[in-house]
C-alpha positions in Angstrom: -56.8 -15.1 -10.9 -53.1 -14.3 -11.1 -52.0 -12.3 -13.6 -49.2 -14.0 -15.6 -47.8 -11.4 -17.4 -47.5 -10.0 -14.0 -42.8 -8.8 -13.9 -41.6 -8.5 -10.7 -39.9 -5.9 -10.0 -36.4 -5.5 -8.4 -36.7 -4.4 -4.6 -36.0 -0.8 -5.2 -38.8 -0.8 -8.1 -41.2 -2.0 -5.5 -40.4 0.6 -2.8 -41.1 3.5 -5.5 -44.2 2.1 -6.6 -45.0 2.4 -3.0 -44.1 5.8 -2.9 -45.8 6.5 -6.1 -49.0 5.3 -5.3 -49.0 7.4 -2.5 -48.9 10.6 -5.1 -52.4 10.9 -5.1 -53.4 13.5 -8.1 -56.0 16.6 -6.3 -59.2 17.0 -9.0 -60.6 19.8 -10.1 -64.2 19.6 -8.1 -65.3 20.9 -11.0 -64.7 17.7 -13.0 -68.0 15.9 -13.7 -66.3 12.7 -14.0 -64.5 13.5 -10.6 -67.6 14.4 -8.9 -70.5 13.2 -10.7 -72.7 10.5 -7.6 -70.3 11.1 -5.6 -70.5 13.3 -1.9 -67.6 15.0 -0.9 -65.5 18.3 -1.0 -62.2 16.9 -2.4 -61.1 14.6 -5.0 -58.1 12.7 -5.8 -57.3 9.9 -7.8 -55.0 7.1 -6.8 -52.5 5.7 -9.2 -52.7 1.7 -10.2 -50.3 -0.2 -8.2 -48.8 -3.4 -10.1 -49.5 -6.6 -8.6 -50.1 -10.5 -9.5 -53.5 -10.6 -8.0 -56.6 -9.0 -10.0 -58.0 -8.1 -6.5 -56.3 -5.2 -5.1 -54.4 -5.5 -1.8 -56.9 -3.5 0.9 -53.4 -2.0 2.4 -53.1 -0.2 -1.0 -56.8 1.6 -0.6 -56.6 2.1 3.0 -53.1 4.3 2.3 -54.6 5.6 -0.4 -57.9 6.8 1.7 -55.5 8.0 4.3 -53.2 10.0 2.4 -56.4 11.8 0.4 -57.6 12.7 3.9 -54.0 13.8 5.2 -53.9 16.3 2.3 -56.9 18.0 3.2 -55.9 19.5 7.1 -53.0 21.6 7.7 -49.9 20.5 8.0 -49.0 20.3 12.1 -52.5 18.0 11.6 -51.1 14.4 11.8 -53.0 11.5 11.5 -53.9 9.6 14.8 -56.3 6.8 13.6 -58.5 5.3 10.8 -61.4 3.1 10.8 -62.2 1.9 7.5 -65.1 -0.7 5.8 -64.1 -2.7 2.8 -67.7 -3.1 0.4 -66.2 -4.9 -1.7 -62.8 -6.3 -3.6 -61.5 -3.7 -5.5 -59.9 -4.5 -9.0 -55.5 -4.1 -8.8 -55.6 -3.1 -12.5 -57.9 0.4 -12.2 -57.5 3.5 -10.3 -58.9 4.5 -7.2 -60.7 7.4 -6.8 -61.2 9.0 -3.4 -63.4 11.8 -2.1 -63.0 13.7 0.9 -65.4 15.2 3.0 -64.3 17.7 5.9 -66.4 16.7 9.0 -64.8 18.7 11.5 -61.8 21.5 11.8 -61.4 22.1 15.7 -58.8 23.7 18.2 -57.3 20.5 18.2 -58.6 17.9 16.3 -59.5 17.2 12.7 -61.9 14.6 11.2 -62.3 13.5 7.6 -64.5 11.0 5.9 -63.0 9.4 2.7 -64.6 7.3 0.5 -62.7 5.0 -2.1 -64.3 4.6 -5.5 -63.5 2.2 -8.6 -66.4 2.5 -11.8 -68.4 5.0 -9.5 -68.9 2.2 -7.3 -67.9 2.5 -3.9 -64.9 0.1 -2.1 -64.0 1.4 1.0 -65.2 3.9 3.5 -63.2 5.3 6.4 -63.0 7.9 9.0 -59.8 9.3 9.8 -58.8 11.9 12.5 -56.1 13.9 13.4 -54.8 16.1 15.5 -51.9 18.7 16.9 -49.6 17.5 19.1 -50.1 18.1 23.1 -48.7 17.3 25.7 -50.6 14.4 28.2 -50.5 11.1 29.9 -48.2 8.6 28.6 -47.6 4.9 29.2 -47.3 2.0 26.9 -47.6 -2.0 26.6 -43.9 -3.8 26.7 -42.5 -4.7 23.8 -41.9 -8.4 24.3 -38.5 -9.8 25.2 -36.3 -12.5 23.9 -37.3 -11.8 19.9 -35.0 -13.2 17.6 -33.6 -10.1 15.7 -34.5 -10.0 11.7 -31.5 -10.2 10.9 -31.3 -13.6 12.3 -34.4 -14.5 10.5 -35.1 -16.0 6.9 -36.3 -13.7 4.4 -39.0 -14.7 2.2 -37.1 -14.4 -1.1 -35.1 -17.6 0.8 -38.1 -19.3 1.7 -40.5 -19.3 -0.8 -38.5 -17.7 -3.7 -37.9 -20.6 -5.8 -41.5 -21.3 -6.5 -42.5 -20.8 -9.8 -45.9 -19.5 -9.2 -47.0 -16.0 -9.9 -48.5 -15.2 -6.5 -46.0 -17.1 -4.2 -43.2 -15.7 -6.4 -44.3 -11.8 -5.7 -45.1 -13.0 -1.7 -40.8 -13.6 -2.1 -40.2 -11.0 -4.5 -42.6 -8.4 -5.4 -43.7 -6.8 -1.8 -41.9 -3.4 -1.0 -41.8 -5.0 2.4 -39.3 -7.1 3.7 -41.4 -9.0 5.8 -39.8 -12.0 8.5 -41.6 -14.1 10.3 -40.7 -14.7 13.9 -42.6 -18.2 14.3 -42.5 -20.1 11.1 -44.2 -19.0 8.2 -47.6 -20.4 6.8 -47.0 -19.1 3.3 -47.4 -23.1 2.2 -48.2 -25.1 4.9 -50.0 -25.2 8.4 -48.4 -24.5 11.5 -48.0 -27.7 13.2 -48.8 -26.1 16.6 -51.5 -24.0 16.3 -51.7 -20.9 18.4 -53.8 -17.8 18.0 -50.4 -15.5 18.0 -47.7 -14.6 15.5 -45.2 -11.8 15.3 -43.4 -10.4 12.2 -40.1 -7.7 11.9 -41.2 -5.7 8.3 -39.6 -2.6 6.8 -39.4 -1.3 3.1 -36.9 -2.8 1.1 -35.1 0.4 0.1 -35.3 3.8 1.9 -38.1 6.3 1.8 -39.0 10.4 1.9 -38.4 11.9 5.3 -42.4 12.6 4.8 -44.0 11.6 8.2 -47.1 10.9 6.1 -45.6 9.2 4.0 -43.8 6.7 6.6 -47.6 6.9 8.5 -49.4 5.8 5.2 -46.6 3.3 4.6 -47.1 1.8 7.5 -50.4 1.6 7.6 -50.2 -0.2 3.8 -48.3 -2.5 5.7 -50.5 -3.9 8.4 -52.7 -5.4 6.1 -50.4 -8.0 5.1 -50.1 -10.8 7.9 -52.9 -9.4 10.8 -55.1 -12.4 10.0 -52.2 -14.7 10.5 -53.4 -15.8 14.2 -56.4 -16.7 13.2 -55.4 -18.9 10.3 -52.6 -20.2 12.1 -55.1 -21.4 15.2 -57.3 -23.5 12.6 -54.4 -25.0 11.0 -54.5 -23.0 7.4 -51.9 -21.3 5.4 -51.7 -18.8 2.6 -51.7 -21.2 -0.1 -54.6 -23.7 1.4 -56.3 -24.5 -2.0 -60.1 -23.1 -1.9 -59.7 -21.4 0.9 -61.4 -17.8 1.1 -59.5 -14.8 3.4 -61.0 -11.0 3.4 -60.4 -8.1 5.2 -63.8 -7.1 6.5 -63.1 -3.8 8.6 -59.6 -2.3 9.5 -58.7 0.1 12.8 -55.2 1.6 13.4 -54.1 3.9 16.1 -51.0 5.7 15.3 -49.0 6.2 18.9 -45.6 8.3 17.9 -43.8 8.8 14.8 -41.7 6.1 13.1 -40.2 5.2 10.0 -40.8 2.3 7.9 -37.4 2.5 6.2 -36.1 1.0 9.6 -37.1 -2.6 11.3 -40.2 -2.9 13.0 -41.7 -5.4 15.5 -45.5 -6.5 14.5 -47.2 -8.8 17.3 -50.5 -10.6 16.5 -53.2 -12.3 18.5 -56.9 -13.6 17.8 -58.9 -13.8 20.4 -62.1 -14.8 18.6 -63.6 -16.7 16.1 -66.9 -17.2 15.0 -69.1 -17.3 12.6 -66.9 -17.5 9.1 -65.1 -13.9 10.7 -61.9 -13.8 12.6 -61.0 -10.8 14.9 -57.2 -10.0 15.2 -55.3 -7.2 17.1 -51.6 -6.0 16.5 -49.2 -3.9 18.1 -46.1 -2.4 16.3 -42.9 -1.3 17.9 -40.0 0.4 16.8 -36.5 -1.8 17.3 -35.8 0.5 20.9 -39.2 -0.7 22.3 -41.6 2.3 21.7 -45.3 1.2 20.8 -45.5 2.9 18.0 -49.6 2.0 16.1 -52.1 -0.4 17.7 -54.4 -2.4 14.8 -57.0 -3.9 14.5 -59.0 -6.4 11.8 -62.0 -8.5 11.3 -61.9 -10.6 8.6 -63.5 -13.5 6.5 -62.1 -16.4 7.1 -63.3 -19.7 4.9 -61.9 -22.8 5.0 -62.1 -25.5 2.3 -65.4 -27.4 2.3 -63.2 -30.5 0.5 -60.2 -30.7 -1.6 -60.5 -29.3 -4.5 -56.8 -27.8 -5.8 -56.9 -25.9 -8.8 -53.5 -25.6 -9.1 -51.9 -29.0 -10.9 -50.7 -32.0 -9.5 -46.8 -30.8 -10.2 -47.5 -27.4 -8.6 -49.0 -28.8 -5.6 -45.7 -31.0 -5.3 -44.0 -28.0 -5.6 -45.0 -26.5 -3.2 -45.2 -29.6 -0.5 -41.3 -29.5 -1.6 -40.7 -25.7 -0.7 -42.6 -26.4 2.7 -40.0 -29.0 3.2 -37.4 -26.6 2.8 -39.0 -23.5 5.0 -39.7 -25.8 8.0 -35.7 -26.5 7.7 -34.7 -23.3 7.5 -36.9 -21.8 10.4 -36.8 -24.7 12.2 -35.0 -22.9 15.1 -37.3 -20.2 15.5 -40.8 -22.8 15.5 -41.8 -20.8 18.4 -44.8 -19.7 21.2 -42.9 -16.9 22.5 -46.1 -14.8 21.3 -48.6 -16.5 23.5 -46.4 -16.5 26.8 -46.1 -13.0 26.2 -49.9 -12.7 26.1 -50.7 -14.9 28.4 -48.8 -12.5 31.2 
Protein backbone atom coordinates (compact mmCIF):
# COMPACT_ATOMS: atom_id res chain seq x y z
CA UNK A 1 0.00 0.00 0.00
CA UNK A 2 1.26 3.51 -0.49
CA UNK A 3 2.57 5.20 2.10
CA UNK A 4 0.82 8.52 2.75
CA UNK A 5 3.05 10.23 4.89
CA UNK A 6 5.35 9.47 2.09
CA UNK A 7 7.20 13.91 1.21
CA UNK A 8 8.47 14.09 -1.98
CA UNK A 9 11.38 15.41 -2.19
CA UNK A 10 12.65 18.29 -4.42
CA UNK A 11 14.80 16.88 -7.57
CA UNK A 12 18.14 17.48 -6.10
CA UNK A 13 16.91 15.57 -2.73
CA UNK A 14 16.11 12.67 -4.90
CA UNK A 15 19.44 12.51 -6.74
CA UNK A 16 21.38 12.36 -3.22
CA UNK A 17 19.30 9.85 -1.86
CA UNK A 18 20.49 8.05 -4.95
CA UNK A 19 23.88 8.69 -4.21
CA UNK A 20 23.42 7.85 -0.67
CA UNK A 21 22.01 4.66 -0.91
CA UNK A 22 24.84 3.72 -2.87
CA UNK A 23 27.12 4.32 0.43
CA UNK A 24 26.95 0.95 1.43
CA UNK A 25 28.50 0.70 5.17
CA UNK A 26 31.51 -2.45 5.15
CA UNK A 27 30.68 -4.85 8.48
CA UNK A 28 32.86 -6.09 10.68
CA UNK A 29 32.72 -10.00 9.75
CA UNK A 30 33.03 -10.41 13.06
CA UNK A 31 29.52 -9.06 13.82
CA UNK A 32 27.13 -11.95 14.67
CA UNK A 33 24.21 -9.98 13.54
CA UNK A 34 26.19 -9.23 10.28
CA UNK A 35 27.03 -12.76 9.71
CA UNK A 36 25.00 -14.93 11.70
CA UNK A 37 22.98 -17.75 8.56
CA UNK A 38 24.42 -16.02 6.36
CA UNK A 39 27.55 -17.41 3.71
CA UNK A 40 29.87 -15.03 2.52
CA UNK A 41 33.26 -13.16 3.09
CA UNK A 42 32.02 -9.54 3.19
CA UNK A 43 29.28 -7.66 4.60
CA UNK A 44 27.70 -4.40 3.99
CA UNK A 45 24.52 -2.88 4.80
CA UNK A 46 22.44 -0.83 2.53
CA UNK A 47 20.81 2.36 3.65
CA UNK A 48 16.73 2.70 3.45
CA UNK A 49 15.82 4.59 0.37
CA UNK A 50 12.46 6.76 0.85
CA UNK A 51 9.76 5.85 -1.36
CA UNK A 52 5.66 5.74 -1.58
CA UNK A 53 5.57 2.05 -2.13
CA UNK A 54 6.03 -0.47 0.91
CA UNK A 55 7.65 -2.80 -1.60
CA UNK A 56 11.09 -1.78 -2.45
CA UNK A 57 12.00 -0.84 -6.07
CA UNK A 58 14.23 -4.06 -7.38
CA UNK A 59 16.58 -1.20 -9.10
CA UNK A 60 17.41 -0.10 -5.56
CA UNK A 61 18.68 -3.86 -4.41
CA UNK A 62 20.23 -4.79 -7.66
CA UNK A 63 22.63 -1.32 -7.18
CA UNK A 64 22.85 -2.10 -3.94
CA UNK A 65 24.09 -5.91 -4.74
CA UNK A 66 26.30 -4.44 -7.40
CA UNK A 67 28.00 -1.84 -5.53
CA UNK A 68 28.68 -4.47 -2.39
CA UNK A 69 30.33 -6.60 -5.04
CA UNK A 70 32.25 -3.61 -6.76
CA UNK A 71 33.88 -2.82 -3.42
CA UNK A 72 35.36 -6.11 -2.96
CA UNK A 73 37.98 -6.33 -6.29
CA UNK A 74 40.51 -3.85 -7.03
CA UNK A 75 40.02 -0.87 -8.42
CA UNK A 76 41.10 -1.19 -12.46
CA UNK A 77 38.27 -4.20 -11.83
CA UNK A 78 35.10 -2.72 -13.40
CA UNK A 79 32.00 -4.25 -13.51
CA UNK A 80 30.88 -5.89 -16.90
CA UNK A 81 27.61 -7.72 -16.08
CA UNK A 82 25.10 -8.90 -13.46
CA UNK A 83 22.60 -11.53 -13.32
CA UNK A 84 20.41 -11.34 -10.53
CA UNK A 85 17.07 -13.47 -9.01
CA UNK A 86 14.51 -11.60 -7.02
CA UNK A 87 12.99 -14.29 -4.05
CA UNK A 88 10.91 -12.15 -3.03
CA UNK A 89 9.50 -8.33 -2.55
CA UNK A 90 11.66 -6.68 -0.34
CA UNK A 91 10.19 -4.18 2.23
CA UNK A 92 11.19 0.00 1.07
CA UNK A 93 11.18 0.79 4.78
CA UNK A 94 14.26 -1.66 6.15
CA UNK A 95 17.76 -1.97 5.24
CA UNK A 96 19.36 -4.31 3.04
CA UNK A 97 21.95 -6.30 4.01
CA UNK A 98 24.33 -7.85 1.47
CA UNK A 99 27.09 -10.48 1.68
CA UNK A 100 29.75 -10.99 -0.65
CA UNK A 101 31.36 -14.00 -1.56
CA UNK A 102 34.70 -13.96 -3.74
CA UNK A 103 34.33 -16.76 -6.38
CA UNK A 104 37.13 -15.99 -8.49
CA UNK A 105 40.29 -13.38 -8.66
CA UNK A 106 41.97 -14.14 -12.14
CA UNK A 107 44.57 -12.40 -14.60
CA UNK A 108 41.74 -10.77 -15.94
CA UNK A 109 38.55 -11.38 -14.62
CA UNK A 110 36.79 -11.18 -11.32
CA UNK A 111 33.61 -12.90 -10.10
CA UNK A 112 31.48 -12.18 -7.03
CA UNK A 113 28.33 -13.64 -5.70
CA UNK A 114 26.15 -11.24 -3.64
CA UNK A 115 23.28 -12.05 -1.83
CA UNK A 116 20.64 -9.36 -0.59
CA UNK A 117 19.14 -9.93 2.84
CA UNK A 118 16.17 -8.16 4.75
CA UNK A 119 15.13 -10.02 8.46
CA UNK A 120 17.84 -12.76 7.58
CA UNK A 121 15.70 -13.66 4.92
CA UNK A 122 17.08 -13.72 1.59
CA UNK A 123 15.68 -11.13 -1.53
CA UNK A 124 17.87 -11.26 -4.18
CA UNK A 125 20.84 -13.28 -5.42
CA UNK A 126 23.21 -12.25 -8.15
CA UNK A 127 26.47 -12.88 -9.84
CA UNK A 128 28.45 -10.17 -10.91
CA UNK A 129 31.82 -10.11 -12.94
CA UNK A 130 34.31 -7.87 -13.77
CA UNK A 131 37.17 -7.32 -15.39
CA UNK A 132 40.47 -5.17 -16.62
CA UNK A 133 40.22 -3.42 -19.55
CA UNK A 134 41.83 -5.07 -22.94
CA UNK A 135 42.00 -4.49 -25.95
CA UNK A 136 39.60 -6.76 -28.68
CA UNK A 137 37.01 -6.91 -31.20
CA UNK A 138 34.59 -4.19 -31.34
CA UNK A 139 31.29 -3.59 -33.11
CA UNK A 140 27.97 -2.41 -31.97
CA UNK A 141 24.02 -2.40 -32.90
CA UNK A 142 22.86 1.22 -34.41
CA UNK A 143 21.38 3.47 -32.35
CA UNK A 144 18.15 4.10 -34.09
CA UNK A 145 17.55 7.21 -36.16
CA UNK A 146 14.88 9.81 -36.28
CA UNK A 147 14.28 9.91 -32.17
CA UNK A 148 12.68 12.85 -31.02
CA UNK A 149 15.35 14.51 -28.66
CA UNK A 150 14.18 14.80 -24.81
CA UNK A 151 14.16 17.86 -24.84
CA UNK A 152 11.43 17.95 -27.22
CA UNK A 153 9.56 15.56 -25.03
CA UNK A 154 7.12 15.93 -21.98
CA UNK A 155 8.43 15.28 -18.71
CA UNK A 156 6.54 13.43 -16.37
CA UNK A 157 6.09 16.13 -13.64
CA UNK A 158 3.89 17.70 -16.85
CA UNK A 159 2.12 14.71 -17.51
CA UNK A 160 1.04 13.08 -14.60
CA UNK A 161 2.08 15.70 -11.96
CA UNK A 162 -1.19 17.08 -10.99
CA UNK A 163 -2.52 13.89 -9.68
CA UNK A 164 -3.11 13.74 -6.27
CA UNK A 165 -2.19 10.27 -5.56
CA UNK A 166 0.77 9.21 -3.61
CA UNK A 167 2.28 6.72 -6.11
CA UNK A 168 1.45 8.63 -9.44
CA UNK A 169 2.63 11.83 -7.66
CA UNK A 170 6.28 10.32 -6.86
CA UNK A 171 6.21 8.55 -10.72
CA UNK A 172 6.05 12.81 -11.58
CA UNK A 173 8.02 13.86 -8.70
CA UNK A 174 9.82 11.64 -6.52
CA UNK A 175 12.22 9.48 -9.07
CA UNK A 176 15.91 10.78 -9.23
CA UNK A 177 15.38 10.02 -12.85
CA UNK A 178 14.11 12.20 -15.31
CA UNK A 179 12.57 9.79 -17.30
CA UNK A 180 10.65 10.74 -21.18
CA UNK A 181 8.91 8.66 -22.99
CA UNK A 182 9.47 8.56 -26.64
CA UNK A 183 6.01 6.81 -27.68
CA UNK A 184 3.27 7.97 -25.27
CA UNK A 185 3.26 7.01 -21.83
CA UNK A 186 1.10 4.26 -20.18
CA UNK A 187 1.46 5.73 -16.69
CA UNK A 188 -2.67 5.87 -16.74
CA UNK A 189 -3.96 4.46 -19.71
CA UNK A 190 -3.35 1.81 -22.48
CA UNK A 191 -1.64 2.44 -25.56
CA UNK A 192 -4.11 2.50 -28.15
CA UNK A 193 -1.85 0.79 -30.60
CA UNK A 194 -0.25 -1.86 -28.99
CA UNK A 195 3.18 -2.92 -30.04
CA UNK A 196 5.81 -4.99 -28.18
CA UNK A 197 8.47 -1.83 -28.36
CA UNK A 198 8.98 1.38 -26.39
CA UNK A 199 11.91 3.67 -26.02
CA UNK A 200 12.69 6.16 -23.16
CA UNK A 201 15.62 9.26 -22.86
CA UNK A 202 16.37 9.07 -18.74
CA UNK A 203 19.15 10.83 -16.76
CA UNK A 204 19.38 11.98 -13.02
CA UNK A 205 17.79 14.97 -12.28
CA UNK A 206 20.85 16.74 -10.84
CA UNK A 207 24.58 15.85 -11.42
CA UNK A 208 26.48 13.01 -9.88
CA UNK A 209 30.30 11.90 -8.53
CA UNK A 210 32.75 11.44 -11.31
CA UNK A 211 32.71 7.70 -9.61
CA UNK A 212 32.45 5.30 -12.74
CA UNK A 213 30.75 2.91 -10.19
CA UNK A 214 28.75 5.12 -9.18
CA UNK A 215 27.34 6.23 -12.74
CA UNK A 216 27.56 2.06 -13.45
CA UNK A 217 25.29 1.31 -10.32
CA UNK A 218 23.16 4.33 -11.20
CA UNK A 219 22.48 3.12 -14.29
CA UNK A 220 21.79 -0.08 -13.55
CA UNK A 221 19.10 1.30 -10.65
CA UNK A 222 17.68 2.76 -13.57
CA UNK A 223 16.78 -0.01 -15.97
CA UNK A 224 14.49 -1.40 -13.76
CA UNK A 225 12.06 1.28 -14.19
CA UNK A 226 10.16 0.90 -17.64
CA UNK A 227 11.91 -2.66 -19.22
CA UNK A 228 8.53 -4.32 -18.88
CA UNK A 229 6.93 -1.59 -20.74
CA UNK A 230 6.64 -3.67 -24.14
CA UNK A 231 5.08 -6.16 -22.74
CA UNK A 232 2.33 -4.34 -21.05
CA UNK A 233 2.05 -2.06 -23.79
CA UNK A 234 1.41 -5.23 -26.31
CA UNK A 235 -1.67 -6.47 -24.11
CA UNK A 236 -3.14 -3.15 -23.72
CA UNK A 237 -2.17 -2.37 -19.76
CA UNK A 238 -0.78 0.57 -18.14
CA UNK A 239 0.84 1.36 -14.80
CA UNK A 240 -2.15 2.26 -13.03
CA UNK A 241 -4.51 -0.75 -14.42
CA UNK A 242 -6.42 -1.37 -11.16
CA UNK A 243 -5.67 -5.16 -9.89
CA UNK A 244 -3.22 -5.59 -12.06
CA UNK A 245 0.09 -7.52 -10.69
CA UNK A 246 3.77 -6.54 -12.41
CA UNK A 247 7.24 -8.26 -10.85
CA UNK A 248 10.59 -8.32 -11.80
CA UNK A 249 11.41 -12.02 -11.93
CA UNK A 250 15.13 -12.17 -12.99
CA UNK A 251 17.40 -9.15 -14.21
CA UNK A 252 20.72 -9.34 -16.79
CA UNK A 253 22.79 -6.23 -17.76
CA UNK A 254 25.87 -6.13 -19.80
CA UNK A 255 27.77 -3.02 -19.24
CA UNK A 256 29.54 -2.14 -22.96
CA UNK A 257 31.67 1.28 -22.20
CA UNK A 258 31.60 3.86 -19.72
CA UNK A 259 28.89 6.47 -19.45
CA UNK A 260 27.36 8.86 -17.21
CA UNK A 261 23.97 9.02 -15.96
CA UNK A 262 24.19 12.70 -15.22
CA UNK A 263 23.90 13.09 -19.13
CA UNK A 264 20.80 11.90 -21.55
CA UNK A 265 20.46 8.54 -22.43
CA UNK A 266 18.59 6.51 -25.07
CA UNK A 267 16.76 3.22 -23.60
CA UNK A 268 15.05 0.95 -26.44
CA UNK A 269 12.69 -1.87 -25.37
CA UNK A 270 11.20 -4.91 -27.13
CA UNK A 271 9.29 -8.13 -26.00
CA UNK A 272 9.53 -10.79 -27.86
CA UNK A 273 7.60 -13.25 -25.79
CA UNK A 274 4.90 -13.86 -23.69
CA UNK A 275 3.67 -16.70 -22.03
CA UNK A 276 2.56 -18.13 -19.32
CA UNK A 277 1.72 -15.09 -16.66
CA UNK A 278 5.83 -13.97 -17.49
CA UNK A 279 6.95 -11.49 -19.97
CA UNK A 280 10.53 -11.50 -21.45
CA UNK A 281 11.92 -7.91 -22.40
CA UNK A 282 15.40 -6.88 -23.78
CA UNK A 283 16.87 -3.15 -23.78
CA UNK A 284 19.66 -1.47 -25.19
CA UNK A 285 21.08 1.89 -23.86
CA UNK A 286 22.95 4.51 -25.82
CA UNK A 287 24.73 7.42 -24.99
CA UNK A 288 23.27 10.79 -26.98
CA UNK A 289 26.49 10.32 -29.82
CA UNK A 290 25.25 6.72 -30.59
CA UNK A 291 27.59 4.47 -28.51
CA UNK A 292 25.80 1.18 -27.12
CA UNK A 293 26.60 1.69 -24.02
CA UNK A 294 24.71 -1.65 -21.50
CA UNK A 295 22.45 -4.36 -23.10
CA UNK A 296 19.46 -5.62 -20.39
CA UNK A 297 17.55 -7.95 -20.00
CA UNK A 298 14.22 -9.01 -17.75
CA UNK A 299 11.58 -11.51 -17.18
CA UNK A 300 8.87 -10.57 -15.34
CA UNK A 301 5.30 -11.30 -13.86
CA UNK A 302 2.92 -9.95 -15.68
CA UNK A 303 -1.03 -10.36 -14.31
CA UNK A 304 -3.75 -8.79 -15.69
CA UNK A 305 -7.09 -8.12 -13.98
CA UNK A 306 -9.29 -11.15 -13.75
CA UNK A 307 -12.49 -8.30 -13.53
CA UNK A 308 -12.75 -4.85 -12.46
CA UNK A 309 -12.33 -4.41 -9.28
CA UNK A 310 -10.67 -0.63 -8.50
CA UNK A 311 -9.75 0.00 -5.19
CA UNK A 312 -9.01 3.31 -5.64
CA UNK A 313 -12.56 5.56 -5.39
CA UNK A 314 -14.83 6.56 -7.86
CA UNK A 315 -13.33 10.37 -7.86
CA UNK A 316 -9.74 9.08 -8.15
CA UNK A 317 -10.54 6.88 -10.92
CA UNK A 318 -12.04 10.12 -12.66
CA UNK A 319 -9.02 11.66 -11.98
CA UNK A 320 -7.07 9.91 -13.43
CA UNK A 321 -9.30 9.21 -16.78
CA UNK A 322 -8.99 13.17 -16.75
CA UNK A 323 -4.99 13.32 -16.56
CA UNK A 324 -5.03 10.56 -19.48
CA UNK A 325 -6.98 13.08 -21.35
CA UNK A 326 -4.48 15.50 -20.84
CA UNK A 327 -1.16 13.20 -21.59
CA UNK A 328 -2.58 11.82 -24.82
CA UNK A 329 -2.76 15.77 -25.81
CA UNK A 330 0.39 16.60 -24.85
CA UNK A 331 2.24 13.58 -26.59
CA UNK A 332 -0.01 13.38 -29.16
CA UNK A 333 2.81 14.16 -31.62
CA UNK A 334 5.18 11.71 -30.67
CA UNK A 335 2.13 8.51 -30.61
CA UNK A 336 4.71 6.56 -32.43
CA UNK A 337 6.13 2.90 -33.93
CA UNK A 338 9.43 4.20 -34.68
CA UNK A 339 10.66 1.26 -32.23
CA UNK A 340 9.19 -1.58 -34.12
CA UNK A 341 10.42 -0.42 -37.70
CA UNK A 342 13.65 -0.17 -36.12
CA UNK A 343 13.35 -3.75 -35.04
CA UNK A 344 11.84 -5.08 -37.65
CA UNK A 345 15.13 -4.20 -39.96
Amino acid sequence: MPDRRYEVPAAAESVQQLVDMLQLKHLDPSDAEAAAGRGGEDHFLGPVFKQAYWRVFGGQVLAQAATAAMATVEPDRLIHSVHGYFLRPGDANKPIQVSVERLRDGGSFSARRSQAYQDGTPILSMIASFQRPSAGVAHQRRMPEGVPDPEDLAPPQELVGHVKHPIVHEWAHGRPFDIRHVDRPIYLEADQDPHATSAVWLKTKAALPDDPNIHRAAILYASDYTLLEPVLRRHGLYWAKPEMKVASLDHAMWWHRDARADEWLLYVQQSPSAQNARGLAQGSIYSRNGALVASVAQEGMVRPPEGLRPKLSEKMQQTLVNSSRATRSINKKYAQTWTSRYLET
